[in-house]
C-alpha positions as CSV (number, residue, x, y, z in Angstrom):
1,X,-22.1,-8.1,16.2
2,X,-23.5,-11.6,16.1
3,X,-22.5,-14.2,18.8
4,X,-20.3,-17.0,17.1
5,X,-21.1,-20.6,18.1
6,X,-18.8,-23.3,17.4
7,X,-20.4,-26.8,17.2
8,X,-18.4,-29.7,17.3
9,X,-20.4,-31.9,16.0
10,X,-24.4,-32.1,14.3
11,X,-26.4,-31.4,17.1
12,X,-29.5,-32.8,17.4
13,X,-32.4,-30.8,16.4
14,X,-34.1,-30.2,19.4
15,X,-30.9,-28.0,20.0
16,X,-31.1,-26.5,17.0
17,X,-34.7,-25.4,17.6
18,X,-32.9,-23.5,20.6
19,X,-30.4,-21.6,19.2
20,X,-32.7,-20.7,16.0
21,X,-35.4,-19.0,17.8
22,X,-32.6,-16.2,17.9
23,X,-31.3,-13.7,15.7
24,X,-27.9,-12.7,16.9
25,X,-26.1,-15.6,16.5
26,X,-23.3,-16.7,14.0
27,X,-23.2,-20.7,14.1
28,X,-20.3,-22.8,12.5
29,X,-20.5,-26.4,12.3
30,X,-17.8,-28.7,12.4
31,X,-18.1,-32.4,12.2
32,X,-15.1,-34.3,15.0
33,X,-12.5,-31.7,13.6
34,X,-8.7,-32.6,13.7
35,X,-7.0,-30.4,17.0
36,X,-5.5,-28.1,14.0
37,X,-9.3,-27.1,12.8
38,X,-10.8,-27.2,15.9
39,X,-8.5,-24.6,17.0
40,X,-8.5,-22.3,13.9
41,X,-11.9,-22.1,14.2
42,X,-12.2,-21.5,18.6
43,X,-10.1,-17.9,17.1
44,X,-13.4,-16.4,16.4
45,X,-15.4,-18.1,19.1
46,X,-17.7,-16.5,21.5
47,X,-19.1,-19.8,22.8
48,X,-18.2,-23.7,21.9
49,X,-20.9,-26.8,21.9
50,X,-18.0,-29.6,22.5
51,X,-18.2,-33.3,22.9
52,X,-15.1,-35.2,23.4
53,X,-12.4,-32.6,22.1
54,X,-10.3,-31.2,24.3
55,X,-10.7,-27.9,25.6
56,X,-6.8,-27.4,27.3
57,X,-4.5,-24.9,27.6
58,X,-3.7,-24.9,24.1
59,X,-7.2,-25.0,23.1
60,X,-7.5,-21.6,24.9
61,X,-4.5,-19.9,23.6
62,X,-6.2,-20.0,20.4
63,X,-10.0,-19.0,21.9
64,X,-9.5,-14.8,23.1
65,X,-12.9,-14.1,22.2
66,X,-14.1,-17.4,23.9
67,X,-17.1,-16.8,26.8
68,X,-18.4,-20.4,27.6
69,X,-17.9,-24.3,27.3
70,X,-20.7,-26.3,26.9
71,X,-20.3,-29.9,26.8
72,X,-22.8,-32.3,25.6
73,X,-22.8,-34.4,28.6
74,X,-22.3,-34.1,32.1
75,X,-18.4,-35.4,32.1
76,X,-15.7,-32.8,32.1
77,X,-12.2,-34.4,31.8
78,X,-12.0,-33.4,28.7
79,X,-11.9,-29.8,29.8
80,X,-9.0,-28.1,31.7
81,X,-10.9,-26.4,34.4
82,X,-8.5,-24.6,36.5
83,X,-7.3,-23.1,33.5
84,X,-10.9,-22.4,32.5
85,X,-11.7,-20.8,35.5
86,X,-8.3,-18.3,35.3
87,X,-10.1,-17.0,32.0
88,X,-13.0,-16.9,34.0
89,X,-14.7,-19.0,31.1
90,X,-18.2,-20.9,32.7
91,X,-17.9,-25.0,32.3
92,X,-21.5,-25.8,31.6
93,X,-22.6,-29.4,31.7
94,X,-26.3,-31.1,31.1
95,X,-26.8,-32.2,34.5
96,X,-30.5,-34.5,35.0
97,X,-30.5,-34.8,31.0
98,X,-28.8,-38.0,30.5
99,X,-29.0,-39.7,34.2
100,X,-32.3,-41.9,32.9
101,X,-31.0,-42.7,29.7
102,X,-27.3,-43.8,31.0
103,X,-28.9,-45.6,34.3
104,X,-31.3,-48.1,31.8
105,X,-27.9,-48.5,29.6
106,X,-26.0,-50.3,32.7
107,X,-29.1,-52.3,33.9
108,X,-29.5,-53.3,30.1
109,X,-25.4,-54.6,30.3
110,X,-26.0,-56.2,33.3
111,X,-28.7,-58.0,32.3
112,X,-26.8,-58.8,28.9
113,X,-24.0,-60.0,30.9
114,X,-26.0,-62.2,33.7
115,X,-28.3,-63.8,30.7
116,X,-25.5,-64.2,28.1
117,X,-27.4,-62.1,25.7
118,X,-25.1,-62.1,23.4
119,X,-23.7,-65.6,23.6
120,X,-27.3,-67.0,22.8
121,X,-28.1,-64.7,20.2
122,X,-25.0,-65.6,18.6
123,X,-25.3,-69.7,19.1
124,X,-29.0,-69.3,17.7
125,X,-28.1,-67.5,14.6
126,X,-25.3,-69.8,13.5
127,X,-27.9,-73.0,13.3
128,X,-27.3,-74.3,17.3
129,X,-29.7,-74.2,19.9
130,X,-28.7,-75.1,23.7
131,X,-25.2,-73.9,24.4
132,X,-23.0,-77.5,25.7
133,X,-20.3,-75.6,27.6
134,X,-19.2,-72.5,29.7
135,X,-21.2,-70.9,32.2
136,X,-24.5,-70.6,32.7
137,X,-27.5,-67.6,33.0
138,X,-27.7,-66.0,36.4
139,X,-30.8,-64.4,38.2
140,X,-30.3,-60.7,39.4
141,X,-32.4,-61.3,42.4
142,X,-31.2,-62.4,45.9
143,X,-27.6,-60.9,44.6
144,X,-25.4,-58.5,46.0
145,X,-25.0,-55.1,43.9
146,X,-21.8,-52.5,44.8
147,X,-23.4,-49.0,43.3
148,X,-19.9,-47.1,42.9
149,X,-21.1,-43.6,42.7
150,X,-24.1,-41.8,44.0
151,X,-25.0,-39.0,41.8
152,X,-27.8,-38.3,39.1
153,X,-26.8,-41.8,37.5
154,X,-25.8,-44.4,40.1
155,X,-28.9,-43.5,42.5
156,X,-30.9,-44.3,40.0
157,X,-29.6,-47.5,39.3
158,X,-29.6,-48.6,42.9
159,X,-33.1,-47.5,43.0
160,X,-33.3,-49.7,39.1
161,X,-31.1,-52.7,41.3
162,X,-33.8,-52.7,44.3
163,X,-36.5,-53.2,41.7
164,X,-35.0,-56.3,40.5
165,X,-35.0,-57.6,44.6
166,X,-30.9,-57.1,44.4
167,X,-29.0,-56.8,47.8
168,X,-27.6,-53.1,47.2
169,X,-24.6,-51.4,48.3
170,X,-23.6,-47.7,47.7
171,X,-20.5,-46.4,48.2
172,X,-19.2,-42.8,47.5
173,X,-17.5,-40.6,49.6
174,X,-19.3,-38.0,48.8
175,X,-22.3,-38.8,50.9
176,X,-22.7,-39.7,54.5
177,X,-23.4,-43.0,55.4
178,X,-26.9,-42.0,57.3
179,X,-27.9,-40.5,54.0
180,X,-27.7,-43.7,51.8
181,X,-28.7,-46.1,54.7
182,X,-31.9,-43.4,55.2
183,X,-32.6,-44.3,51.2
184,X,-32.6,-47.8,51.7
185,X,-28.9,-49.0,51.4
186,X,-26.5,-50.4,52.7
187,X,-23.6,-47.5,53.2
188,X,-19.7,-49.0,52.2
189,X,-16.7,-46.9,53.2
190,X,-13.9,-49.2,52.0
191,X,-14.2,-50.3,48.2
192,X,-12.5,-54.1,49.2
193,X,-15.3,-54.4,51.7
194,X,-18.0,-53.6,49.6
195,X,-15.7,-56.0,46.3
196,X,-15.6,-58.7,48.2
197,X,-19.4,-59.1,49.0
198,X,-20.6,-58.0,45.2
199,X,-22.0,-60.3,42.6
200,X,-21.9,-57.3,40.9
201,X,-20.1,-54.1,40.4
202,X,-21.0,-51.3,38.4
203,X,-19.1,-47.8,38.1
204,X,-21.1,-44.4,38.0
205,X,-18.2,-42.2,39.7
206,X,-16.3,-39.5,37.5
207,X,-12.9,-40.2,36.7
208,X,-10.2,-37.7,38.7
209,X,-6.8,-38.7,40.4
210,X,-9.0,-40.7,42.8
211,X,-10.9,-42.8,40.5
212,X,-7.8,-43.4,37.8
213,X,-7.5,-47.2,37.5
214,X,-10.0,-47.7,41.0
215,X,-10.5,-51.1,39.4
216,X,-7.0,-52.4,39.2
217,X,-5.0,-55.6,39.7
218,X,-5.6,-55.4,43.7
219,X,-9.3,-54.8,43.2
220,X,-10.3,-57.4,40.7
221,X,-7.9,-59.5,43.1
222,X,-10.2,-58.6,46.4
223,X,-13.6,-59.0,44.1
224,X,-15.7,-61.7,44.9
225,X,-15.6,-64.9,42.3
226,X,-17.9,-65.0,39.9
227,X,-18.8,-61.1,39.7
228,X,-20.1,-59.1,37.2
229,X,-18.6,-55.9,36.4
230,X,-20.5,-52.9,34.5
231,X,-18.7,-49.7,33.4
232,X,-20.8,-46.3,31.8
233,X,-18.6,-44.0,33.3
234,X,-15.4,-43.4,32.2
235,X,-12.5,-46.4,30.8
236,X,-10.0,-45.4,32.9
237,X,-11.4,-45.9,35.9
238,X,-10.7,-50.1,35.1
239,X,-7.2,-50.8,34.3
240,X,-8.1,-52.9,31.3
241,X,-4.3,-55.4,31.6
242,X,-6.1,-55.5,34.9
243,X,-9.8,-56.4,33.2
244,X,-8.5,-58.7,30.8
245,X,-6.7,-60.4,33.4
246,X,-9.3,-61.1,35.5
247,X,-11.6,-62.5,32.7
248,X,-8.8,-64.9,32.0
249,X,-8.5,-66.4,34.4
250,X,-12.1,-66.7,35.6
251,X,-12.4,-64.4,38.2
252,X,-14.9,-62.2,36.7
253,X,-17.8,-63.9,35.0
254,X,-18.4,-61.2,32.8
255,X,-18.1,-57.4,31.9
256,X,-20.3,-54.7,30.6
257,X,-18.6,-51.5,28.9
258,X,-19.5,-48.4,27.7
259,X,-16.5,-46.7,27.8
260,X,-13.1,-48.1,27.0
261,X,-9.9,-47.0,28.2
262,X,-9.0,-46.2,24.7
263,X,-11.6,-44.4,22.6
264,X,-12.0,-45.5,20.1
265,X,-11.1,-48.7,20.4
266,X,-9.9,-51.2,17.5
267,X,-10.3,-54.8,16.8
268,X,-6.8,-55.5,18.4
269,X,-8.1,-55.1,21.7
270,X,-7.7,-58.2,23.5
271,X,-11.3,-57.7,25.3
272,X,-12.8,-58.7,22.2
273,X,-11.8,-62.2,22.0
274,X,-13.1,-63.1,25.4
275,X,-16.5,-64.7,26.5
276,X,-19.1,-62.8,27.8
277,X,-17.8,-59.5,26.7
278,X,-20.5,-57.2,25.6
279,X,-19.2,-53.5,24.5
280,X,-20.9,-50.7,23.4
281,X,-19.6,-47.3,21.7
282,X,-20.1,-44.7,24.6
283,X,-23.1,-44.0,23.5
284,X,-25.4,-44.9,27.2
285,X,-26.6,-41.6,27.2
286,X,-27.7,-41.7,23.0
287,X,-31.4,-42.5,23.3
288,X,-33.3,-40.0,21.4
289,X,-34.6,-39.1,24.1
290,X,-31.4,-38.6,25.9
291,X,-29.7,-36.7,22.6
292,X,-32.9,-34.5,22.6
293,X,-32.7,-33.5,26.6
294,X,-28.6,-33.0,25.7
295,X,-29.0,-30.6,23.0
296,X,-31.7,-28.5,24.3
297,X,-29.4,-27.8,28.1
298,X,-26.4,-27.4,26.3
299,X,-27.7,-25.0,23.6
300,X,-29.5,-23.1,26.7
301,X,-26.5,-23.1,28.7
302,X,-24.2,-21.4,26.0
303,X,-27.2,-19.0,25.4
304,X,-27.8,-18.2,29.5
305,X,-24.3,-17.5,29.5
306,X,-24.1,-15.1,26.6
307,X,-26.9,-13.1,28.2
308,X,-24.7,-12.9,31.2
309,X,-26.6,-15.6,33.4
310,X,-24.5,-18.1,34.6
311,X,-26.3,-20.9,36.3
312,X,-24.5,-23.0,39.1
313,X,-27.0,-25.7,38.9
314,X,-24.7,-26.5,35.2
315,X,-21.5,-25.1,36.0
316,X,-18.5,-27.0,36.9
317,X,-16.9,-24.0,38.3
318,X,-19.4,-22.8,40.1
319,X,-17.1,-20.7,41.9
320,X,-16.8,-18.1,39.2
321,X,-21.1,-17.8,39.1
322,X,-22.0,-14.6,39.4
């Protein structure tokens, strides 16, 4: 009996090319299906390629033949993993596929921010030339960085930072002080500290009961004057109120997104009517590049599993590898 994928979405071809160089599956492809259809459709599923649907408790009652989760990406708060793990269901992720492609995305915002990209672009195209009021362009160089996050993605863009001759700071809790001062940085235990020394802030830490609204009302209020903040990890680690807020009333210069607390997001949203906003869809990690490296872990993480190899290196419960 033929395995039966369940495929959320298109997925790119160089996934495709993965799963197709076998015979014994049985592959359905859904495009962003309503929670009804994706759930009639997890009752027959061995395996399920998901991107931002949720995969809870629900989502499992309906799944008895289901064997794997594979996201296309390497966040996972989407996915109910304790309850995962009591079905003893592997949550793969792409881990080191999309850490390039999403580091270049936050240096590209925070270089769109600091040079007004979007501003200029904007003031040339409607017939005017040099801009007569708000603020100016800002060098990276000689300025302080906080890198919130040390994984795959924000050690890269400290490494990215220190190429542009940035003062950088790292802080995560997850690694020893010694260990980011032996890489070249400057180790922060206390977020304030490390906010009230930044020119610029950007997030790379996965959102848990830790990181909910890290960037809140008391944060932007400790933040230096005149920051920049960048966001590609999750929305709700910023309170957006909190966001806007700040960008009223001057005390951030300017903000890069990627994510939004809200996803997705409508014209309503009052970020959209402020200066030196510049918002993209979640889609840091979307190179073709990045979409390529995506598809081909998570179609080979789905297909390890099914062969009854369950790497650790991808799983998010590594706990139930065996």
């Amino acid at each position: 009996m033929p395995h039966r994928i369940l495929l959320c979405r298109t997925l790119h071809p160089a996934g495709m090319a993965v799963l197709a160089e076998r015979g014994d599956l049985d592959i359905v492809a859904l495009h962003d299906p309503p929670v009804e259809q994706f759930h009639q459709n997890l009752s027959s599923a061995d395996a399920v390629l998901c991107w931002l649907e949720r995969v809870d408790r629900a989502a499992l009652a309906a799944a008895p033949r289901l064997k794997v989760v594979s996201r296309y990406g390497v966040g996972f708060d989407t996915v109910d993993i304790p309850a995962c793990t009591e079905r003893d269901i592997p949550v793969m992720v792409v881990n080191g596929a999309n850490d390039l492609s999403v580091a270049e995305h936050a240096m590209m915002l925070m270089l769109a921010v600091a040079r007004r990209a979007l501003d200029n672009d904007r003031l040339v195209k409607e017939g005017g030339w040099w801009a007569k009021t708000g603020p100016g362009m800002v060098d990276l160089a000689g300025r302080s960085v906080l890198v919130v996050g040390y994984g795959r993605i924000g050690s890269r863009v400290a490494n990215y930072c220190r190429a542009f001759q940035m003062r950088v700071m790292v802080m995560d809790p997850g690694f020893h002080p010694a260990r980011i001062a032996a890489d070249g940085f400057i180790p922060i235990r206390d977020l304030h500290t490390g906010l009230a020394e930044a020119d610029v802030v950007t997030l790379h830490c996965p959102l848990s009961p830790a990181t909910h609204h890290l960037m809140d009302a008391t944060a932007f209020a400790a933040l230096k004057p005149g920051a920049i903040l960048v966001n590609t990890a999750r929305g709700p680690v910023v309170e957006e109120a909190a966001l806007v807020a700040a960008l009223r009333s001057g005390r951030l210069q300017g903000v890069g997104l990627d994510v939004l607390e809200v996803e997705p997001s409508t014209a309503a949203n009052p970020l959209y009517a402020l200066p030196n906003v510049v918002v993209s869809p979640h889609n840091a990690a979307s190179t073709e590049e990045g979409l390529a490296r995506m598809a081909r872990q998570a179609a080979r993480n789905i297909l390890d599993v099914l062969d009854g190899k369950r790497d650790p290196a991808f799983m998010v419960n590594g706990e139930i590898a065996r």
